[in-house]
PyMOL commands that place a pseudoatom at each C-alpha (Angstrom):
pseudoatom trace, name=CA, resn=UNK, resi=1, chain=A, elem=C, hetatm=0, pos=[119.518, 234.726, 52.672]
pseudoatom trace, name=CA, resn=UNK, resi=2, chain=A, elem=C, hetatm=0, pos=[121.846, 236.275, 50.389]
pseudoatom trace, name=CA, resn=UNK, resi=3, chain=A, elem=C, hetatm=0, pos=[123.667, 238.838, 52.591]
pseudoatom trace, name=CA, resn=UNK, resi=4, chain=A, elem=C, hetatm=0, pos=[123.334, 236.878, 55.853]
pseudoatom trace, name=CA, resn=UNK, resi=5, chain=A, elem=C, hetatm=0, pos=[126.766, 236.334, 57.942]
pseudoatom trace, name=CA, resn=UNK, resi=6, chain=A, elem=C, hetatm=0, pos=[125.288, 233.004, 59.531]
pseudoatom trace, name=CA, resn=UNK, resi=7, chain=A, elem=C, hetatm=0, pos=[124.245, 231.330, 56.270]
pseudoatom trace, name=CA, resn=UNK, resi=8, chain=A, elem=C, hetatm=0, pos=[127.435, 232.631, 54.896]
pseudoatom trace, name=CA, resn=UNK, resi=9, chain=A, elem=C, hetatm=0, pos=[129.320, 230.978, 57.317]
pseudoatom trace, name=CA, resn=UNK, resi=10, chain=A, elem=C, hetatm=0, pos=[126.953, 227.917, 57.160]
pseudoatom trace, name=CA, resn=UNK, resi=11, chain=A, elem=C, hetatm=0, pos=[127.796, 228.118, 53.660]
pseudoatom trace, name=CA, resn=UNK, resi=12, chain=A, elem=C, hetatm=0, pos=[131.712, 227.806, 54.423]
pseudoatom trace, name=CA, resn=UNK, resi=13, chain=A, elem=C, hetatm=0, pos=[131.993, 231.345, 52.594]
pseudoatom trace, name=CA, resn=UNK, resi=14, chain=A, elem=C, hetatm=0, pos=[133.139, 232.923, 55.595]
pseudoatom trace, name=CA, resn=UNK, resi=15, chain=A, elem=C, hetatm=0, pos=[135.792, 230.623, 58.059]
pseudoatom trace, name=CA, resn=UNK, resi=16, chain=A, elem=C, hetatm=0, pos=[135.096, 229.928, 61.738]
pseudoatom trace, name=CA, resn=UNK, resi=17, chain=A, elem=C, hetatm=0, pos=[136.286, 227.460, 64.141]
pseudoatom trace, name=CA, resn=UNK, resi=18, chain=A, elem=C, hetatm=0, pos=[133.145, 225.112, 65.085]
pseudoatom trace, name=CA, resn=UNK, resi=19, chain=A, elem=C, hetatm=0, pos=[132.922, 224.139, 68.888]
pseudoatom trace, name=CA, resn=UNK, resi=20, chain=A, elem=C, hetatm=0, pos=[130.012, 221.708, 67.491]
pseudoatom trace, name=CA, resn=UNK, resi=21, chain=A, elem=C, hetatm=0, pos=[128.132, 221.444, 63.711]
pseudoatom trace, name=CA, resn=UNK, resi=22, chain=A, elem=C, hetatm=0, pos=[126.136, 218.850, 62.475]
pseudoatom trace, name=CA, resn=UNK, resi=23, chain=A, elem=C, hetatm=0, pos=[124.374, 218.775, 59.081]
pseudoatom trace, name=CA, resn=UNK, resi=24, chain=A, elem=C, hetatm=0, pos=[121.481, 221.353, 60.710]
pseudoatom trace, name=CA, resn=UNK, resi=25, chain=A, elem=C, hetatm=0, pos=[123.136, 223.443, 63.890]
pseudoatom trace, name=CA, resn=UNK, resi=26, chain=A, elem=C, hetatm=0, pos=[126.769, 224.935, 63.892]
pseudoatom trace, name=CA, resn=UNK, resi=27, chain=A, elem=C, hetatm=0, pos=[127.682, 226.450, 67.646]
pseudoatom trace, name=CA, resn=UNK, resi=28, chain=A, elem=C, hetatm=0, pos=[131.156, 228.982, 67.741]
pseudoatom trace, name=CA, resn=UNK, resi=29, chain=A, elem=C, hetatm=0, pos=[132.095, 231.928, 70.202]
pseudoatom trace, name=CA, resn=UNK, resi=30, chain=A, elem=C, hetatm=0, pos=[130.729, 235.467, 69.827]
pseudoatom trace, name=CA, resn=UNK, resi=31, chain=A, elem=C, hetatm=0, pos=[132.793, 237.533, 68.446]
pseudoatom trace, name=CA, resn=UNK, resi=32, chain=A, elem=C, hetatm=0, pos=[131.918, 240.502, 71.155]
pseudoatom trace, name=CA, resn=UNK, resi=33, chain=A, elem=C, hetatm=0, pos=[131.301, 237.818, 73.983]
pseudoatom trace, name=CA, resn=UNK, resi=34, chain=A, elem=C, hetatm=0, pos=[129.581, 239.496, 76.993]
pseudoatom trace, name=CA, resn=UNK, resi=35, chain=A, elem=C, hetatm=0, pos=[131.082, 236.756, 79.518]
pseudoatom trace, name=CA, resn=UNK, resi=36, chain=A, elem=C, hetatm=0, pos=[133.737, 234.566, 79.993]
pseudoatom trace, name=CA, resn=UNK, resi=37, chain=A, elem=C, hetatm=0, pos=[131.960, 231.718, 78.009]
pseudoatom trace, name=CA, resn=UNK, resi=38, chain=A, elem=C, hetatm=0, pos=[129.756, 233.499, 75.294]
pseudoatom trace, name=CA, resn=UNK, resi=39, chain=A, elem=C, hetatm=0, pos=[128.600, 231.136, 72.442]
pseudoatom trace, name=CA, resn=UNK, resi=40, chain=A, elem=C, hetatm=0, pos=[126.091, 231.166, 69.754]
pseudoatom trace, name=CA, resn=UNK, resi=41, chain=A, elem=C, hetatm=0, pos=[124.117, 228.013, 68.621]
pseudoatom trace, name=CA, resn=UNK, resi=42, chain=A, elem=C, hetatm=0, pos=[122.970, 228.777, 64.866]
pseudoatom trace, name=CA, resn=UNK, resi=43, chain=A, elem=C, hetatm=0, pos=[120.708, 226.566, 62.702]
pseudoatom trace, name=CA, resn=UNK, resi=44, chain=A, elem=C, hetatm=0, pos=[122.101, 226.515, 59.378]
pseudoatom trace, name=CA, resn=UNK, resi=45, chain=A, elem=C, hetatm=0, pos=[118.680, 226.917, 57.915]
pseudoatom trace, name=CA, resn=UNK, resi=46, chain=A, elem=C, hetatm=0, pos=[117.696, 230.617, 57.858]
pseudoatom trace, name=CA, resn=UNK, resi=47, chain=A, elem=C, hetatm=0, pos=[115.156, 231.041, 59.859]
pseudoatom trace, name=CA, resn=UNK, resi=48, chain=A, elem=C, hetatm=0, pos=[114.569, 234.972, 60.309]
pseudoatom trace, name=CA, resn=UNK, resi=49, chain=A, elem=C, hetatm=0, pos=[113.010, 234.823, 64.251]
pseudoatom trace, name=CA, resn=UNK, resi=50, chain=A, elem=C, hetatm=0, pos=[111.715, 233.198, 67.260]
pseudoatom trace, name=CA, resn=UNK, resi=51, chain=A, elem=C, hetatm=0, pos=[108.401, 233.740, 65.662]
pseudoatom trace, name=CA, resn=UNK, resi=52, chain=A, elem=C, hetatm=0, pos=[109.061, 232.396, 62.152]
pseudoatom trace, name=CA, resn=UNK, resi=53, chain=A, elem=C, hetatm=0, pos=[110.332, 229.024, 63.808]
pseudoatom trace, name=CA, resn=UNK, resi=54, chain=A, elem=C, hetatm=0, pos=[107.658, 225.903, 62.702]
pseudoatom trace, name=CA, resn=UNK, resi=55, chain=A, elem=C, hetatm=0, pos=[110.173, 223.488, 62.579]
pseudoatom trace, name=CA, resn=UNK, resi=56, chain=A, elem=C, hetatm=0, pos=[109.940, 221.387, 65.782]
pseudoatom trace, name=CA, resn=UNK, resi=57, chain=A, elem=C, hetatm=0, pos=[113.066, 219.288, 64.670]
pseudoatom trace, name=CA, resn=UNK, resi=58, chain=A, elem=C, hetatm=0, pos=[115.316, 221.890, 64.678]
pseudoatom trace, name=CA, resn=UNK, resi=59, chain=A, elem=C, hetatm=0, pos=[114.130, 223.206, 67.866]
pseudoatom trace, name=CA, resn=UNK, resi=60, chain=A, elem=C, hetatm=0, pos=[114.557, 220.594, 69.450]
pseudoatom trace, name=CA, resn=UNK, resi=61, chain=A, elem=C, hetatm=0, pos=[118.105, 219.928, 68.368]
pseudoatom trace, name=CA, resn=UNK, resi=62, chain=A, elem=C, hetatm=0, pos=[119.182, 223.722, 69.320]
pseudoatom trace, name=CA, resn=UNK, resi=63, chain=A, elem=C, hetatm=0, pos=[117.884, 223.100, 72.777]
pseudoatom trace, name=CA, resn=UNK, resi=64, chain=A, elem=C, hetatm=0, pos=[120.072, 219.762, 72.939]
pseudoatom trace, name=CA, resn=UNK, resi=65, chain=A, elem=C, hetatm=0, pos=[122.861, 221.264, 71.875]
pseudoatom trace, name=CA, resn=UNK, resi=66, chain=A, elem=C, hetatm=0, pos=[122.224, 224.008, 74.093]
pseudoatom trace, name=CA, resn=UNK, resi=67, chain=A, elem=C, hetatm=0, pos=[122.328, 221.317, 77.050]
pseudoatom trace, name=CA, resn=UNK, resi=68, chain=A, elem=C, hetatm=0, pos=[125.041, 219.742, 75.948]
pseudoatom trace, name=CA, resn=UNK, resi=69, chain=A, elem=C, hetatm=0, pos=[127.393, 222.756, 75.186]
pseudoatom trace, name=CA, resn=UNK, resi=70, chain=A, elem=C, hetatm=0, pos=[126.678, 224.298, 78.958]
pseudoatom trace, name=CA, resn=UNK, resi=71, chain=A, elem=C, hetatm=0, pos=[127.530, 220.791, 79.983]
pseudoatom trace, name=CA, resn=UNK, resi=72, chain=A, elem=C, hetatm=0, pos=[130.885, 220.662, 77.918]
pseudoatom trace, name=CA, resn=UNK, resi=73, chain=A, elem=C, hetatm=0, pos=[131.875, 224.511, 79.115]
pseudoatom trace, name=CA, resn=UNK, resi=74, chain=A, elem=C, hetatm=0, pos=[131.710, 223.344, 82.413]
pseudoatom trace, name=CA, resn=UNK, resi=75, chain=A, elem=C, hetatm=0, pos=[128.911, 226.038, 83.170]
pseudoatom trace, name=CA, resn=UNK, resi=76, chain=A, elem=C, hetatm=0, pos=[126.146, 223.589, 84.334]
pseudoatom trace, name=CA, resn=UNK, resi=77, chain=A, elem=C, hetatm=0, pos=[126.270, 224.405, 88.142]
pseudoatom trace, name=CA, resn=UNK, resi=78, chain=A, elem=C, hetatm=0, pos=[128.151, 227.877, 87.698]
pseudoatom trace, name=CA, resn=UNK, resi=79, chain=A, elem=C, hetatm=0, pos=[125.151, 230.381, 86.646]
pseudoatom trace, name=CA, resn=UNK, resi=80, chain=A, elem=C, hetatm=0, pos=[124.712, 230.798, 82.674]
pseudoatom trace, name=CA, resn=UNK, resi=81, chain=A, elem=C, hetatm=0, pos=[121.687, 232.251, 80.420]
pseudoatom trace, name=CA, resn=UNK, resi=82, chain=A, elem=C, hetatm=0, pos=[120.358, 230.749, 77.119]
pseudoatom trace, name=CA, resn=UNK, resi=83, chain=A, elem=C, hetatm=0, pos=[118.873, 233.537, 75.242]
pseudoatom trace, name=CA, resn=UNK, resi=84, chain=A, elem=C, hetatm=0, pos=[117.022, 234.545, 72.522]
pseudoatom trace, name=CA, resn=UNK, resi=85, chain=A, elem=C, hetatm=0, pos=[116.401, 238.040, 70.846]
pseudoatom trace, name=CA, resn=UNK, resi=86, chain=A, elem=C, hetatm=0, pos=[113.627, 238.847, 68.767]
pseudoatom trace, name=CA, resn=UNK, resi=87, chain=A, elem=C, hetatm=0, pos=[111.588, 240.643, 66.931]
pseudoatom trace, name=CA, resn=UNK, resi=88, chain=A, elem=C, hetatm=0, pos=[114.021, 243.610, 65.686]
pseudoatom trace, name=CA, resn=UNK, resi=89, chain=A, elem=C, hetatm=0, pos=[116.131, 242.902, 68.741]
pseudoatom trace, name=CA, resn=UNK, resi=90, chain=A, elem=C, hetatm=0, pos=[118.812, 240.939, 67.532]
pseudoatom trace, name=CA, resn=UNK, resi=91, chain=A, elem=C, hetatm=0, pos=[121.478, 242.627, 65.311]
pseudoatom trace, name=CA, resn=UNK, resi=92, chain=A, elem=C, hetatm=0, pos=[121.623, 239.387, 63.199]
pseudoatom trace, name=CA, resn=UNK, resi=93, chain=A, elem=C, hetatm=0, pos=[118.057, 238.386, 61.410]
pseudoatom trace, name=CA, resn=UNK, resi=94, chain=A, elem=C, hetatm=0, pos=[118.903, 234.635, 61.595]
pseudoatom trace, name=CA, resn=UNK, resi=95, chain=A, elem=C, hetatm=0, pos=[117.482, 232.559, 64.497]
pseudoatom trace, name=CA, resn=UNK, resi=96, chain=A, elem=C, hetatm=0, pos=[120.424, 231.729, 67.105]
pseudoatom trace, name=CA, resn=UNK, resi=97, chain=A, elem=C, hetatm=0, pos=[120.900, 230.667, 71.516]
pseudoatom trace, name=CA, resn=UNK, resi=98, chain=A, elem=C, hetatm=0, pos=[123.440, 232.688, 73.275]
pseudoatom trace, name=CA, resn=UNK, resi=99, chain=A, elem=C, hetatm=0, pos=[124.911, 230.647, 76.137]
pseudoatom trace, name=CA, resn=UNK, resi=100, chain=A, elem=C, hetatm=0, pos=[126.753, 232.970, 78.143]
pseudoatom trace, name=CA, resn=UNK, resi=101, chain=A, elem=C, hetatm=0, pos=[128.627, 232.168, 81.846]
pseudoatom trace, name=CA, resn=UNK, resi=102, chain=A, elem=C, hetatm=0, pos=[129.508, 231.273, 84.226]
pseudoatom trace, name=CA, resn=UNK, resi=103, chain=A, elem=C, hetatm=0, pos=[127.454, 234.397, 85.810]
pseudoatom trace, name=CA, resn=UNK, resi=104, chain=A, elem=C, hetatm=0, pos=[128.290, 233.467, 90.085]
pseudoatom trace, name=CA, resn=UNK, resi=105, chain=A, elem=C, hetatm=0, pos=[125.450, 234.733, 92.384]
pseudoatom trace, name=CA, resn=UNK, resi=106, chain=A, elem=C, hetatm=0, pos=[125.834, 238.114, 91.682]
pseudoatom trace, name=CA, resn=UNK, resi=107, chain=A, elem=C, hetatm=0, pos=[124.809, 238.381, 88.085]
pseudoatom trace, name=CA, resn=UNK, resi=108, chain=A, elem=C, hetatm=0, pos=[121.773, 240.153, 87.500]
pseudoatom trace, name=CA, resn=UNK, resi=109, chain=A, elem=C, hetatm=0, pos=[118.929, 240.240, 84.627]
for i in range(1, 109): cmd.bond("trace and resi %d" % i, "trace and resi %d" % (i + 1))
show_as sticks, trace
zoom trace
């Protein structure tokens, strides 16, 4: 997508400091992080939504990467979320995980 921050960035047009990228996911902090730990996990493939996702591959990679960052952060057995907004409720209209944590006993949904 043309005016997209996350292909832009995906493209290299726009600089950010990778915790993780292969040739299809790229994973860096949020910049307004909600928690301690707040990452995103971004295919670099556009893929507008939840719902527009038919790629089973890249999926699948995303989730791994999701397990393996909240492994790395040292979140695993400290409370974190993996979430996805959708359908108009994400402010950014490319497919992406945020990790956040830890969230400790008291956190809340």
């Amino acid at each position: 997508m043309k005016n997209c921050i996350f292909c832009k960035i995906a493209k290299g047009e726009i600089p950010k400091k990778f915790g993780y990228q292969d040739k299809d996911i790229m994973v860096f902090d949020d910049i307004n992080p909600l928690a301690p730990i707040h990452i995103l996990i971004v295919p670099k493939k556009h893929i507008k939504d939840f719902n527009n996702m038919d790629d089973s591959r890249i999926w699948n990679k995303m989730r791994g990467v999701a397990q393996v960052m909240v492994a790395k952060k040292g979140i695993k057995n400290k409370g974190y979320r993996v979430v996805i907004n959708g359908g108009g409720a994400q402010i950014i209209d490319h497919l992406h995980l945020h990790i956040t944590g830890p969230l400790g006993k008291s956190a809340k949904m």
